[in-house]
C-alpha positions as CSV (number, residue, x, y, z in Angstrom):
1,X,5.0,-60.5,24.8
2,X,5.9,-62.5,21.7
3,X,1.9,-62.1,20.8
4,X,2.7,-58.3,20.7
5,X,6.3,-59.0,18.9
6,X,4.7,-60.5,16.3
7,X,1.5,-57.9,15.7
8,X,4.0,-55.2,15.7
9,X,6.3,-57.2,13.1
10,X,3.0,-57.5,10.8
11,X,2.0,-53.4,11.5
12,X,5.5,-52.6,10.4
13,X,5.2,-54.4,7.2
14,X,1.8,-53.4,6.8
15,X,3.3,-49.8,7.1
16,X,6.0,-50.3,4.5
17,X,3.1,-51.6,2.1
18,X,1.0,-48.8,3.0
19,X,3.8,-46.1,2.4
20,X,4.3,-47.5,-1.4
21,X,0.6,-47.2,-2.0
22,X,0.2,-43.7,-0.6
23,X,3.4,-42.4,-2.8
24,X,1.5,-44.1,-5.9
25,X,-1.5,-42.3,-5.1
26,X,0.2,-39.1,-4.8
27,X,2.0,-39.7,-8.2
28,X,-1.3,-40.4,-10.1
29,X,-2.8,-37.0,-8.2
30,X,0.7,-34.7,-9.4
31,X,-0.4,-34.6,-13.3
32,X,-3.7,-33.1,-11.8
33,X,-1.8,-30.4,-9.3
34,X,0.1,-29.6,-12.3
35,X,-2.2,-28.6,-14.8
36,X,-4.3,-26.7,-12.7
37,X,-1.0,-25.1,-11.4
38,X,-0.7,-23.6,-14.6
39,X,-2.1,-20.4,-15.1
40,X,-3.1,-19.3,-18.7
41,X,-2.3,-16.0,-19.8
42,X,-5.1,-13.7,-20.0
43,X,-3.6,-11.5,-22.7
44,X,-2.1,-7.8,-21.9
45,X,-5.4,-6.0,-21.0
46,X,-4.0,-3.1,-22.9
47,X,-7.3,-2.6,-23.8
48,X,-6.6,-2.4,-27.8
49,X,-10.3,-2.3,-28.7
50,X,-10.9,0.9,-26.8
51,X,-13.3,2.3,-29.3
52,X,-15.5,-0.1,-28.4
53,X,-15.9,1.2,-24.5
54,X,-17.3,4.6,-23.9
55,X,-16.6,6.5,-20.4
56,X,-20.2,6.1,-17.9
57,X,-21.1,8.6,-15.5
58,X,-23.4,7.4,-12.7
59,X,-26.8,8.3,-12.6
60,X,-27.2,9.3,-8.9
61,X,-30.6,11.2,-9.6
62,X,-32.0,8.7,-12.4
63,X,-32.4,4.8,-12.5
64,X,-29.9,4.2,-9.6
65,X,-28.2,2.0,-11.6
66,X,-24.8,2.3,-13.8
67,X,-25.2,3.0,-17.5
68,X,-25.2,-0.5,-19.3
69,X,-26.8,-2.4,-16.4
70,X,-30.4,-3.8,-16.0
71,X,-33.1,-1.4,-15.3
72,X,-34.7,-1.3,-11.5
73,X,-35.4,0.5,-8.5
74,X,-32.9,3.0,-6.7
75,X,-31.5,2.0,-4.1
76,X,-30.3,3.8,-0.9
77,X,-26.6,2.4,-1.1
78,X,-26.4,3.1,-4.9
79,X,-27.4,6.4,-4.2
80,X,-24.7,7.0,-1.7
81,X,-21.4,5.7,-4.0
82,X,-19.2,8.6,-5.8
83,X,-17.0,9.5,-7.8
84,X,-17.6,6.7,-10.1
85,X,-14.3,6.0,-12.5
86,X,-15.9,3.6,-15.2
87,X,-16.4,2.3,-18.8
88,X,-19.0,0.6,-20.6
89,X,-19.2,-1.4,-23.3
90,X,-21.1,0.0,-26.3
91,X,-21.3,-3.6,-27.9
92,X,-22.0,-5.9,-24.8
93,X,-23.9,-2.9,-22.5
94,X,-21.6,-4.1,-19.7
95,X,-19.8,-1.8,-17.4
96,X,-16.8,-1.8,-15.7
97,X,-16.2,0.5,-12.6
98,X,-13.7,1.6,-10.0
99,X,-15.8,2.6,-6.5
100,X,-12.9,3.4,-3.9
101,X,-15.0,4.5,-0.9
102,X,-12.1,3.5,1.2
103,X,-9.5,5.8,-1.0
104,X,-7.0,2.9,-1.0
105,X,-6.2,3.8,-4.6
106,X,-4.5,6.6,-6.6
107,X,-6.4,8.2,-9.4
108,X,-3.8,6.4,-11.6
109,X,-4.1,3.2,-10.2
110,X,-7.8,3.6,-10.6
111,X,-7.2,4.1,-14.2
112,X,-4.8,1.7,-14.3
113,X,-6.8,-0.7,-12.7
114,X,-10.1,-0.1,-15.0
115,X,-7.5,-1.2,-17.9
116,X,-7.5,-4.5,-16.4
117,X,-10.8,-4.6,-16.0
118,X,-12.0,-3.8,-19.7
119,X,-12.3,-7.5,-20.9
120,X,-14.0,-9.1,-18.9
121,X,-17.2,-6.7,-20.0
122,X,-17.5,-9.0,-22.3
123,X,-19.6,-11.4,-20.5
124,X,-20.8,-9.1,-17.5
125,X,-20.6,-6.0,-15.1
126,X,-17.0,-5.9,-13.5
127,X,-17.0,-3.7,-10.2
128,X,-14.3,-3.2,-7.9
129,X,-15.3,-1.8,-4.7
130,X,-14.0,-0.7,-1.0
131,X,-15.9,0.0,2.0
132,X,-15.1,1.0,5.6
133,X,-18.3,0.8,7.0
134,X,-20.0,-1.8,9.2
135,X,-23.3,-1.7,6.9
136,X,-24.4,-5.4,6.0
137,X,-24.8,-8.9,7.9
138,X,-21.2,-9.8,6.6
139,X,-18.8,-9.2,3.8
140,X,-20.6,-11.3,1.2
141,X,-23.7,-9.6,2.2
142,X,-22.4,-6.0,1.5
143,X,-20.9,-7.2,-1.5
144,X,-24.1,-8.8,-2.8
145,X,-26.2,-6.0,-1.8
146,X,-23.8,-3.1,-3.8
147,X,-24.0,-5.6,-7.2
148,X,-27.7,-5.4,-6.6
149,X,-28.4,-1.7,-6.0
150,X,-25.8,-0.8,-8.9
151,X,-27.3,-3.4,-11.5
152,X,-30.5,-4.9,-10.4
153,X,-30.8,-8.7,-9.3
154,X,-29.7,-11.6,-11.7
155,X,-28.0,-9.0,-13.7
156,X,-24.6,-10.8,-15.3
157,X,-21.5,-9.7,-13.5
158,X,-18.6,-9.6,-10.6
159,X,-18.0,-7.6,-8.1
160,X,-14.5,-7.7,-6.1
161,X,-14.9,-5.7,-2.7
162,X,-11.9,-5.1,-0.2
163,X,-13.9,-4.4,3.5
164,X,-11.2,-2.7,5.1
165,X,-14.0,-2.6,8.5
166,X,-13.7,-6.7,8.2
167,X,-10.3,-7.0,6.7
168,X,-11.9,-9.2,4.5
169,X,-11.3,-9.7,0.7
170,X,-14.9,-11.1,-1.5
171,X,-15.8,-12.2,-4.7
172,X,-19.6,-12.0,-5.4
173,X,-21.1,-12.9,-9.0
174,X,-24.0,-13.5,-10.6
175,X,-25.7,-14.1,-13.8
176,X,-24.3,-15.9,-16.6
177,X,-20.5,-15.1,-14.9
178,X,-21.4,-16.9,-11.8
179,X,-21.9,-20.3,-14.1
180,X,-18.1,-20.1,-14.3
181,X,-17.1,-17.9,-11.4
182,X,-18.4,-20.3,-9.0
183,X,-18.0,-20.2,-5.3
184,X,-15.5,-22.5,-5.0
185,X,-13.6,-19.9,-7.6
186,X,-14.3,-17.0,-5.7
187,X,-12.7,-18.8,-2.8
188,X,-9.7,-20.0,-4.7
189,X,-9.0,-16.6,-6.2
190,X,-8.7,-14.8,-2.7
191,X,-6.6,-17.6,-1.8
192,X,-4.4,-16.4,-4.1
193,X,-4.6,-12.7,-3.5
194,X,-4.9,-12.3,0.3
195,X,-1.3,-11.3,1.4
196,X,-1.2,-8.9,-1.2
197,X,-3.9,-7.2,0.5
198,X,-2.1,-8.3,4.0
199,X,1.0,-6.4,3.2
200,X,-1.2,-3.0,2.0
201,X,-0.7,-3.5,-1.7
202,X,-4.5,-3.1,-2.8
203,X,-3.6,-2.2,-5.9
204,X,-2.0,-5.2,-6.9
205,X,-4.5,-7.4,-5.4
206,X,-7.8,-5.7,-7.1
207,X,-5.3,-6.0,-10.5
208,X,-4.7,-9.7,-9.6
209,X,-8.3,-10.9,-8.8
210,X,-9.2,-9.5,-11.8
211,X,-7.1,-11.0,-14.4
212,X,-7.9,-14.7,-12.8
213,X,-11.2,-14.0,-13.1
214,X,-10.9,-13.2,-16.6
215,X,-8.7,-16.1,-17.0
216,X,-11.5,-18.2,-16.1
217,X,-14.2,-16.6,-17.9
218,X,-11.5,-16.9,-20.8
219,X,-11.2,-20.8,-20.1
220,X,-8.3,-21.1,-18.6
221,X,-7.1,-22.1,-15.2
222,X,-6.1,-20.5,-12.0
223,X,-4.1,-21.7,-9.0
224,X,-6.3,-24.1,-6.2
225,X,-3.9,-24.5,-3.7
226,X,-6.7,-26.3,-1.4
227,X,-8.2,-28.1,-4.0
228,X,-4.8,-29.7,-4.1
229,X,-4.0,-30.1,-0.6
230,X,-7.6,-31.7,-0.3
231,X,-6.7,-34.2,-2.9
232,X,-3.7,-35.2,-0.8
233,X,-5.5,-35.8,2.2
234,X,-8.3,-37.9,0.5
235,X,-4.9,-40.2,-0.8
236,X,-4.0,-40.2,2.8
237,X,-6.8,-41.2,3.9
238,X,-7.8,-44.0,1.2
239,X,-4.2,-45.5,1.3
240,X,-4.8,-45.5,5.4
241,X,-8.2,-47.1,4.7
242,X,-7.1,-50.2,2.5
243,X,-4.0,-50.7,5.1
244,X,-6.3,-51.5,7.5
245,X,-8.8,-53.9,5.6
246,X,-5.5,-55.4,4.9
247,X,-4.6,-56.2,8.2
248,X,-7.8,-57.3,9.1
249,X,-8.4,-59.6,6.6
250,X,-4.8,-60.9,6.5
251,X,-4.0,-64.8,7.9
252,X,-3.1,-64.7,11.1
253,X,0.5,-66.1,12.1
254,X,0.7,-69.6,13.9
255,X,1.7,-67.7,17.4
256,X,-1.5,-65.4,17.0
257,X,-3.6,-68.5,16.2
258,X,-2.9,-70.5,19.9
259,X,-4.0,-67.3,21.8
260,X,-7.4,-66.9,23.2
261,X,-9.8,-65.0,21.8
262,X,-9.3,-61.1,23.1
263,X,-12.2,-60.4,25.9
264,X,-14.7,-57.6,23.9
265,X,-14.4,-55.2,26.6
266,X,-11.0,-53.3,27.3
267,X,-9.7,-55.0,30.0
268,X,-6.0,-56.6,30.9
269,X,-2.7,-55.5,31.3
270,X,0.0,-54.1,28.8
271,X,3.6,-53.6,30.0
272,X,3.2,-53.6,33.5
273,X,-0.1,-50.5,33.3
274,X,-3.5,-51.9,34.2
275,X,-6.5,-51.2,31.9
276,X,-9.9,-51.4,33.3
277,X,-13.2,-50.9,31.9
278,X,-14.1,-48.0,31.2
279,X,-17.2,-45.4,29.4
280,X,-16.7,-43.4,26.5
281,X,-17.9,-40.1,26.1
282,X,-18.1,-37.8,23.0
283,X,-16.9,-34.7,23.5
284,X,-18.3,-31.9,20.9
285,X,-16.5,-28.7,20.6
286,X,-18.5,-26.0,18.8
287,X,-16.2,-23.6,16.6
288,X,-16.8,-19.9,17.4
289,X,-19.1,-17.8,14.5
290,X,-16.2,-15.9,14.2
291,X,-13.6,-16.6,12.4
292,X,-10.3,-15.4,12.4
293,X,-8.3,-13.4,9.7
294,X,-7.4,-16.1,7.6
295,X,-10.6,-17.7,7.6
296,X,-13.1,-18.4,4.6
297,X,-16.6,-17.8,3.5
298,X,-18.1,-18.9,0.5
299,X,-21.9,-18.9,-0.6
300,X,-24.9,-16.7,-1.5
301,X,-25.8,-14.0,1.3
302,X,-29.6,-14.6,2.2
303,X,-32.2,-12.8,0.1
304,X,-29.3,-12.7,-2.9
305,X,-29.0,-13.8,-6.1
306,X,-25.5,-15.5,-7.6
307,X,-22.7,-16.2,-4.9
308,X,-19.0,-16.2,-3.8
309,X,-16.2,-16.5,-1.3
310,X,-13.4,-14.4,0.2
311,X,-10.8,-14.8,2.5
312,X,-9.5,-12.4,5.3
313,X,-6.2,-10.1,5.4
C-alpha cells in the first residue's frame, strides 16, 4: 500500500507538470486559431465592372457546354439543365451561372445570388447548382459529373451543388481554382455553411459559400474550425506523450527501489480484487458506408478531374 501511495503521489505531480505544459502548448497554437479565424473581406460583390460580363444563354442544341467554357462533347445531363440564369465574362471567357433544378430559389435571389457570384469569374467557371434526383454514385460524383458536361474536363472552375435527394452540401473544383480551392477547403467551407442549409435558408448558404471561396481565391482566409480543433488534440496528445517519457525515465523513490521487480505477466492482487492472467483480444469495429447527416466527404469522384468535400444538412 505505501508502494501505491507513493506512485500515485509521483502521477499527481507528474499531472500538475503535464497540465502547465499542455496550457503552453495551447497558448503557442491560439495566434494560429486567431489569424485563420479572421475572415478577409471579399469586397461588396456589387458587381461595379458589369460591362465587362455579358448575359449567356445555354446552348442546349449546340456544344453542350455554357458560353465561355472549353469546347467538348454534349453530354446527356448538360442537355437536360434549364432555365439557365447566367453571366460571362467577356475578358476572362468564364461563366457564372445559377441552375436551380430543385426551385429552392426566387428569381430574385437567383439574380441576387449571380451578383455574388460575378468575381470570382475571374479565375474560373462559378456554378451553383440543385438537384433532387438520385442520379450519380454520390454527391461529389453528381457534382463532378454536372462541371464536366457544362465545361468539359480540366476546365478552370467551381461548382457549389445543394442535393436536396442526399441532404448533402458539395464543393467540386477544378483547374487552376482547385490549386487554391483544395479539398480540405471545400470541406471547411461547408463546415461553415451547413446549418444554413439545415434551417432551409439556401439562399444564404449558396451566397455564403461563395464569397469564402472567393475570399480564398482572393488570398485571404476563411474559418477552419477542425483544423483548429485538430491542432488541439495533437497538443493533447504530445503534452500526454512527454508526461509519460517523464515518468518513465524519472528516478525512482527509495520505497520503489526495495520492491521486487513486478512479475511481466498481469498477475497479483490490488485492493482486495484478484487479477489473473489473462488474453487479449483486438476487437475491430467497422464504421458503416453510410454516414450520417453531419458527416463529411472530401476527394475526387472516380473517373473525375479536380476535387472537393461537402458536408450534410
Amino acid at each position: 500500500m505505501k508502494v501505491i501511495r507513493t506512485k500515485a503521489m509521483r502521477l499527481m505531480n507528474i499531472l500538475q507538470k503535464s497540465g502547465i505544459l499542455l496550457a503552453a502548448l495551447c497558448l503557442a497554437l491560439a495566434p494560429l486559431a486567431a489569424q485563420d479565424d479572421a475572415l478577409i473581406p471579399m469586397g461588396d460583390g456589387s458587381g461595379e465592372e458589369a460591362d465587362d460580363y455579358y448575359e449567356a444563354d445555354y446552348d442546349a442544341a449546340g456544344s453542350g457546354y455554357l458560353a465561355g467554357g472549353d469546347a467538348g462533347p454534349a453530354q446527356t445531363e448538360a442537355a437536360s439543365l434549364s432555365a439557365v440564369n447566367g453571366y460571362t465574362n467577356e475578358e476572362t471567357g468564364y461563366t457564372a451561372a445559377v441552375l436551380d433544378q430543385a426551385d429552392l430559389l426566387t428569381d430574385a435571389d437567383e439574380q441576387l445570388l449571380l451578383d455574388e457570384m460575378l468575381p470570382l469569374t475571374e479565375w474560373g467557371n462559378a456554378i451553383f447548382c440543385s438537384s433532387n434526383t438520385d442520379r450519380g454514385s454520390s454527391a461529389q460524383d453528381l457534382a463532378a459529373t454536372i462541371y464536366e458536361e457544362l465545361f468539359g474536363h480540366g476546365a478552370s472552375g467551381s461548382i457549389f451543388l445543394i442535393d436536396m435527394y442526399r441532404r448533402r452540401l458539395e464543393i467540386h473544383s477544378d483547374g487552376t481554382v482547385y490549386q487554391t480551392i483544395t479539398a480540405d477547403y471545400a470541406q471547411s467551407i461547408t463546415d461553415n455553411i451547413y446549418r444554413m442549409a439545415g434551417s432551409g435558408d439556401y439562399y444564404s448558404c449558396a451566397v455564403e459559400a461563395f464569397r469564402q471561396m472567393n475570399t480564398l481565391l482572393a488570398g485571404g482566409k476563411i474559418r477552419q474550425p477542425m483544423k483548429h480543433a485538430s491542432n488541439y488534440l495533437l497538443a493533447l496528445t504530445l503534452a500526454l506523450l512527454i508526461c509519460y517519457i517523464y515518468m518513465e525515465r524519472s528516478p525512482k523513490t527509495d520505497d520503489e527501489k526495495g520492491q521486487p521487480k513486478a512479475d511481466p505477466v498481469f498477475k497479483g492482487t490490488l485492493a482486495g480484487i484478484s487479477v489473473t492472467p489473462g488474453r487479449l483480444t483486438k476487437r475491430i469495429i467497422e464504421s458503416s458506408s453510410r454516414g450520417s447527416g453531419g458527416s463529411h466527404h472530401s476527394g475526387g469522384g472516380g473517373g473525375h478531374s479536380g476535387g472537393g468535400g461537402g458536408h450534410g444538412f
